[in-house]
N, C-alpha and C positions, 0 to 999 in steps of 0.2 A: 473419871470419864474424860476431864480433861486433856491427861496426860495420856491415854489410851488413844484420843482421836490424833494429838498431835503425833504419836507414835505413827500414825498410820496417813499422817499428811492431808489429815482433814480439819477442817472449818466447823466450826458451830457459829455458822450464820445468822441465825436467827434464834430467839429462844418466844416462845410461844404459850400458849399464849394469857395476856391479861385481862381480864371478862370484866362485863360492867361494871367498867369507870366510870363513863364521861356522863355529866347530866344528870347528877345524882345529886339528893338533897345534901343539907353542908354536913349532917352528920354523916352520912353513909358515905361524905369524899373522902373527909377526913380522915376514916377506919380505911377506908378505899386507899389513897396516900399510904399511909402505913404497911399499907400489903405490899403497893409499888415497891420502896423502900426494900424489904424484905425480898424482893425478886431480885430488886439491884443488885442485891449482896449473893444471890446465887448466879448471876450473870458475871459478874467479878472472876467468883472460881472458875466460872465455864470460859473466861475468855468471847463470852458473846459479846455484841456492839449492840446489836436492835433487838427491838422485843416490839411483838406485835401486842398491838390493841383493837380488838376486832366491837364490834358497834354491840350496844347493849343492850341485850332482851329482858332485863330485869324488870317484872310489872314496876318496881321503886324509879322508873329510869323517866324523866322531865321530857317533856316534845320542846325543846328550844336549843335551839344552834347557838344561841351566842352564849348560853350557859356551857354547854359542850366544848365548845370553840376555848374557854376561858380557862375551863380544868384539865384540859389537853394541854395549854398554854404550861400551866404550871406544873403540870406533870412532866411537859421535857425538859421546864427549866432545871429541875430540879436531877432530870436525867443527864442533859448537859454537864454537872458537874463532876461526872463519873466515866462520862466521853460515851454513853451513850445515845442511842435516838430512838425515838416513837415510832413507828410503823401502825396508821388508824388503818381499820380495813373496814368495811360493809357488809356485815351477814348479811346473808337472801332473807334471811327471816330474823332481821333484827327490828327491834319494837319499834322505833320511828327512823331509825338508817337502814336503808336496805341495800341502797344504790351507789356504788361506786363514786358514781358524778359529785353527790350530795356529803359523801366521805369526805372529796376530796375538796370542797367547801367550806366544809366545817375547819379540815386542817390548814387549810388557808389564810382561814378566818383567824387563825391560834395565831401563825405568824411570829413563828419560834424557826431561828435552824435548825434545831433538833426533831423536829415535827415534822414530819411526810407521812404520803399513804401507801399502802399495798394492795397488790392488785391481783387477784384471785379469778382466774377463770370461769371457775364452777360459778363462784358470786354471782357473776356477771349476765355470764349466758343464759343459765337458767333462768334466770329471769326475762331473757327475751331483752337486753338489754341492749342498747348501738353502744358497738364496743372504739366507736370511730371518736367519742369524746376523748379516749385517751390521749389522742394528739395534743391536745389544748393542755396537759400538765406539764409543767416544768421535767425535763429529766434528774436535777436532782433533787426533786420533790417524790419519785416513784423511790421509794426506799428499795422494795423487797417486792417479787414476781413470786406466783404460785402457780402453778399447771395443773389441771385435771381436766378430764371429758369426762363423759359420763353417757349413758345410751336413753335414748329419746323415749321418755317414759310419762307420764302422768297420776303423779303423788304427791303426796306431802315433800315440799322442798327438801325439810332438815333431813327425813330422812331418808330421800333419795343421797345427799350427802353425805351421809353417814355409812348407807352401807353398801352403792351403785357406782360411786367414783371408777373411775377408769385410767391409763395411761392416756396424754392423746395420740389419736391415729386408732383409739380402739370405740371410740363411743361415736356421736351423733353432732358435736360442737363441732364448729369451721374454727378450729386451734389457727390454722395455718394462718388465715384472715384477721385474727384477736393478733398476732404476733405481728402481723406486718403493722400496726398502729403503734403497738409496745415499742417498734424499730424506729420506727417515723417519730415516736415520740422524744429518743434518742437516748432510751434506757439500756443501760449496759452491765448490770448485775446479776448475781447468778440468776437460772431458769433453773426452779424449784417445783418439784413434782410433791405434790400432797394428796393421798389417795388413801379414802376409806372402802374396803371393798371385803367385803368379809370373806369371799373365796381367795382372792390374793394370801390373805393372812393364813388360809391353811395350806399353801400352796408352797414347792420349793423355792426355795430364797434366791440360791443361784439363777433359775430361770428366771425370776419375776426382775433381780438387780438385769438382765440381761435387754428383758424386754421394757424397764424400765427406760434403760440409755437409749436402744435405739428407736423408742418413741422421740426420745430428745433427735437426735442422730437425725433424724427425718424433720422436726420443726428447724433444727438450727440449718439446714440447706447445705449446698456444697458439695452434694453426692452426683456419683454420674446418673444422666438421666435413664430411666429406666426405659431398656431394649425395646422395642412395638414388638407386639405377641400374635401369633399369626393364628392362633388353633394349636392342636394336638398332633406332635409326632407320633405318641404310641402311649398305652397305659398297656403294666406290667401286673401281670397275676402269680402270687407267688402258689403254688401248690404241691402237696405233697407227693411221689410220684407214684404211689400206689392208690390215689385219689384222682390222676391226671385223668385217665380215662371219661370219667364224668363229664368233667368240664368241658373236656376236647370235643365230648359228641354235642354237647349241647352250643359250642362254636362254631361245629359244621352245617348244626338244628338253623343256627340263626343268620349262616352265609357267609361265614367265614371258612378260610382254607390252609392247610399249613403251608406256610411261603419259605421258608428258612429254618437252616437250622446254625446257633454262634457256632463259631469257629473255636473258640476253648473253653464257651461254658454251655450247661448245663440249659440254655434255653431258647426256645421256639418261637418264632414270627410265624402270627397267625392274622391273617390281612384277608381284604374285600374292598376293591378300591381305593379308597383313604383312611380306610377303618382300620389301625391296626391294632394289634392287641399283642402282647408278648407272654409268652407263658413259662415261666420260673422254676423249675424242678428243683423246689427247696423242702426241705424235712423243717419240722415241724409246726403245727396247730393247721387250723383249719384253712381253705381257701379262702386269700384274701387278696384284696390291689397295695401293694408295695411300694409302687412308684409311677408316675406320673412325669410326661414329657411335651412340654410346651414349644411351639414353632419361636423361636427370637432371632429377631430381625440381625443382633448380634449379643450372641451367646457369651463371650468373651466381658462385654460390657455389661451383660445378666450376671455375669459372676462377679466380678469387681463391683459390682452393688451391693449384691448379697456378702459379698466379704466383707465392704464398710459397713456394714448395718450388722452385722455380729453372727450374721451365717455363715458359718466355713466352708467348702467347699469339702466334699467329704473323700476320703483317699480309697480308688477304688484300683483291681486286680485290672489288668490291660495288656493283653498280649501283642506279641510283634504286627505291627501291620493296622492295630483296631484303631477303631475313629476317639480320640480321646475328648469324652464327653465331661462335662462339667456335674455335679449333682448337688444340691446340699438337702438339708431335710429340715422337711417342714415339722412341726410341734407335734404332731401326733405318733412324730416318725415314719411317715409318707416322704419319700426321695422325691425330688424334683427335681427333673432333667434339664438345661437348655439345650438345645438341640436344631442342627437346623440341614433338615433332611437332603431337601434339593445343593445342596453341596458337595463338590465332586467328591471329599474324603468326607462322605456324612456317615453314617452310624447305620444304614441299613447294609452299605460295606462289609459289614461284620457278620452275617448272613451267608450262608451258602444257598442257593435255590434247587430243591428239585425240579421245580416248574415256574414257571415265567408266573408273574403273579397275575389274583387274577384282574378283570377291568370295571367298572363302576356300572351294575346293572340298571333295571329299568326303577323307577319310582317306589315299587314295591320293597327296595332294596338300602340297605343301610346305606347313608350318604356320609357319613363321618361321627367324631365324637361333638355333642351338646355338651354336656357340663359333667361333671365329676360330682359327685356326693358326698362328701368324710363326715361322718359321726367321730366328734372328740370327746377325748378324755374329760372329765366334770369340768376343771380347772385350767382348764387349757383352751376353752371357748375364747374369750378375749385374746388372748395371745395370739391364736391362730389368726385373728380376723387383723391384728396390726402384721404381722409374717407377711399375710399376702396381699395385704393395702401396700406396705412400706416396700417387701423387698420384691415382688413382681410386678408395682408400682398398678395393681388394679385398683378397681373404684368399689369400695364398700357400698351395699344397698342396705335400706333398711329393716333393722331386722322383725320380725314377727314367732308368737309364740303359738305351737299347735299340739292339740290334742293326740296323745299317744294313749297305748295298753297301761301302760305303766305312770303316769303322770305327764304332768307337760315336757313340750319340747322345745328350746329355742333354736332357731334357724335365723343364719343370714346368710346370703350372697355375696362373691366379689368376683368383680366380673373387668373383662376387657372395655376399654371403648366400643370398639367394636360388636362384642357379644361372640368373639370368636372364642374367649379362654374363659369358662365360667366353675366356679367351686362354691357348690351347695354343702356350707358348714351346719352342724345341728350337734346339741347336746342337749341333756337333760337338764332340768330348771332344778331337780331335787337329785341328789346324787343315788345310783344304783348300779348294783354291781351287772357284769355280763359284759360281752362285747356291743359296740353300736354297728347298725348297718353299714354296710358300703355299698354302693352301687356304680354303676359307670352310666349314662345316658346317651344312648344311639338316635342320629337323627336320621328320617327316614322324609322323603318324599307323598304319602301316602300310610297312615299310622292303619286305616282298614285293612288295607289290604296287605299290608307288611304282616299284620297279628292273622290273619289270614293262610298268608302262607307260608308263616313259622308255625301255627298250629297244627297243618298238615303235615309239616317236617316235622314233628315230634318235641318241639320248642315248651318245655313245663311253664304255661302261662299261668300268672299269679290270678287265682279265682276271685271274682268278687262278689260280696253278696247281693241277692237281689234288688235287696231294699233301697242300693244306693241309686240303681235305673229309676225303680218306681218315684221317689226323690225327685231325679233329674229331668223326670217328664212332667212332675208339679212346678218346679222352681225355674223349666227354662222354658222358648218357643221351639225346641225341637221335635219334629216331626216322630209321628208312631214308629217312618218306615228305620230313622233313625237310632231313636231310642234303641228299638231291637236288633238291628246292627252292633252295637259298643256294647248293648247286654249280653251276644252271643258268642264275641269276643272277649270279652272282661276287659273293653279298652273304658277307658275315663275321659272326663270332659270338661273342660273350663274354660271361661273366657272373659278377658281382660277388657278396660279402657280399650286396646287394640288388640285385632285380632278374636283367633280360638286356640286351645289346644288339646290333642287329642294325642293320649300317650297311654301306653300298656306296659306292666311287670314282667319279667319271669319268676319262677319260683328262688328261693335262697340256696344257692350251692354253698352249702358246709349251713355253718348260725349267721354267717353275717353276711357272705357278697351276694349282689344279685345283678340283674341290669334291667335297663328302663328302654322303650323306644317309643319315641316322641316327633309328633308333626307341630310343627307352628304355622301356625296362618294366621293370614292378612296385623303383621307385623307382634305377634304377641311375642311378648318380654318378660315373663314369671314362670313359674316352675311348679304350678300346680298345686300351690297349698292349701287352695280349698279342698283337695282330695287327698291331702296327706293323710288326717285321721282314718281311715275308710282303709288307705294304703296298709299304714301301722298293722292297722288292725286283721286286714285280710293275712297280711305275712308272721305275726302274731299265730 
């Protein structure tokens, strides 16, 4: 092993780890000792320096520090002679150390050079710990850094530990905050990532080494900052062309119009004021959204992000004349445009018009794109939610788990500052085969009267069942005349801390796309997942 790493120009850093040592009666140090010894002599081969000793859960294990303190003491002396060093750490769930602070006490107390502590993320926060005492360590007392998040959950510590671990940038910890202390403190050794995560582990390696770095890549800093996102240039529908039919009537159902047709490919701008939509005449599977195109304040500087953080840019067909747009792809394989339309050489350029396009009607009428919806792949849930935390520099929300047909669902958000650019991620909790939804979400002015008069245009609205009205006239104060309005419609209803919202389906063109149109009022900021299950189920 050890010549294999050297082979490949890597370190064995740390060798890991040694279990209740410290604070143990004289027989059990003694046999204890012994084992030390015996790692020593595999640390030799491997070329490692430190070996961690993580706090001890052993019922055998003494509540007294200065006993601790004494056989730490003598276990680095004795490591010292091999040019070794100790690394104590704090399990969250160790029988009288739990806490970092109190680790790094006890090693203090030992007051051996050989002797320092480690300092582990997950330890820390989970437990709700101020991660601001770090300051107060010696930097060369912090031997060895560990990295993990983990998503904000309520369990059993260890085995939230065991099997929830995360890259950071993908869970619920302020990594970024824990790091500026670790710097302040003036620790300068490597940033170790330790991560138990049982989906990882069945998961491709290449991706995970990938998203592994650029969770680093984003804590170490350095990168340009990411472009301000303005909204949506266009979402792209890829379809088959002996299937386009469908789609196109049910675009013209819902107020949109064909504005354009590219200049040497194969696809259609279908617009409504701000609304645009693109339509793809690609062979094969069923209708689905392809790609997705975000307004950046500067595109250029959207891309040179994504390029530092291990997105490439992806190499696309571009004929004389076209607007050369940036793309890379997001984890599910969803393209992501930057794009920035009002630019004299922008991207609708590329368009020939039969007709002027058309102008932004009255309230009744789609006002632009709300958020985007991607159902991912089982093992691709985390990754995707650090993709577009780290490389379109959104703000992850947190996440929540809802009832589907088929078992639960997890769902998170990432969303702009603003709430201009929003991506409603979801996957299953238990992996099953099939495609997940897609949908796109139309903001409308007036969601009554929008589902109204797309029902009259022939617009396939997603039915809902009665029972969820009868429901919503028990558990809210909405009015009879109300109720029967959204029942007659199949619109839906929530309502937030702030605000209401009131948003309606259409049916699924092919198995998986569909789209949404949505009113927010009086400042509402969620996405309806009280009426997700209902949703699932009607489109089920």
């Amino acid at each position: 092993m050890r010549a294999r790493c050297e082979a490949l120009g890597l370190e064995i850093a740390l060798y890991q780890p040694l279990r209740d040592f410290e604070a143990m009666p004289e027989a059990a140090f003694a046999a204890n000792l012994r084992r030390a010894e015996a790692k020593f002599d595999v640390m030799e081969q491997l070329g490692a320096d430190t070996v961690l000793v993580c706090s001890n859960v052993s019922p055998q294990a003494i509540d007294d520090d200065a006993l601790a303190a004494a056989q730490l003491r003598e276990l680095a002396s004795r490591a010292a002679e091999r040019g070794i060093r100790i690394a104590y750490e704090a399990l969250a769930w160790g029988r009288h150390v739990r806490d970092y602070d109190h680790a790094w006490r006890i090693a203090e107390a030992g007051d051996h050079p050989s002797l320092g502590t480690c300092l582990d993320s997950f330890h820390i926060l989970s437990r709700g710990a101020d991660p601001a005492g770090i300051r107060d360590i010696p930097a060369e007392k912090i031997f060895f850094l560990q990295l993990a998040d983990a998503p904000d959950l309520v369990m059993d510590v260890l085995q939230w530990s065991r099997h929830y671990r995360c890259f950071p940038g993908q869970g619920g910890f302020d990594l970024a905050g824990f790091m500026e202390h670790v710097r302040a403190a003036g620790y300068a050794g490597p940033l170790s990532l330790e991560v138990f995560n049982d989906v990882f582990r069945q998961a491709d390696p290449q991706r995970m080494a990938v998203d592994a770095m650029r969770s680093l890549l984003l804590l170490e800093g350095g990168l340009p900052e990411a472009a301000p996102l303005r909204g949506y240039a266009f979402a792209e529908l890829a379809i088959e062309p002996e299937a386009s039919a469908g789609v196109e009537r049910l675009l013209i159902a819902m107020g949109l119009r064909h504005a354009g047709q590219h200049r040497t490919k194969a696809v259609q701008l279908w617009r409504h004021g701000d609304v645009r939509v693109l339509v793809n005449h690609d062979e094969g599977g069923d209708p689905r959204l392809t790609a997705i195109a975000v307004e950046s304040a500067d595109p250029l500087r959207s891309a040179e992000r994504a390029e530092r953080l291990l997105a490439p840019v992806l190499s696309r067909d571009r004929g004389p004349g076209e607007a050369d747009l940036s793309a890379i792809a997001a984890p599910d394989g969803t393209s992501v445009f930057f794009c920035r339309t009002d630019a004299a050489d922008g991207w609708v350029g590329d368009f020939l018009y039969p007709s002027p396009p058309t102008q932004p009607g009255p309230a009744t009428e789609l006002t632009g794109i709300d958020h985007v919806a991607l159902s991912q792949p089982f093992d691709y849930f985390d990754e995707a939610a650090l993709f577009y935390r780290s490389v379109l520099g959104l703000e992850l929300e947190e996440g929540a788990e809802l009832v589907a047909p088929d078992g639960l669902v997890r769902s998170r958000a990432a969303r702009s500052a603003d709430g201009s650019v929003r991506f409603a991620l979801s996957v299953p909790v238990v992996r099953h085969g099939g495609p997940g939804h897609q949908h796109v979400a139309f903001a409308t002015g007036d969601a009554l009267a929008t589902a109204r008069a797309m029902a009259e245009r022939g617009v396939p609205l997603l039915p809902i069942p009665g029972n969820y009205y009868d429901d919503l006239a028990a558990r809210t104060d909405l009015d009879d005349d109300t109720i029967d309005q959204l029942r007659s419609l199949g619109v839906l209803y929530d309502a937030g801390e702030r605000g209401e919202l009131l948003h309606f389906y259409t049916a699924t063109a092919g198995e998986q796309l569909f789209f949404e149109v949505l009113e927010r009022r009086g400042g509402y900021d969620g996405y309806g997942a009280a009426n997700s299950p209902v949703r699932l189920a009607a489109l089920r």
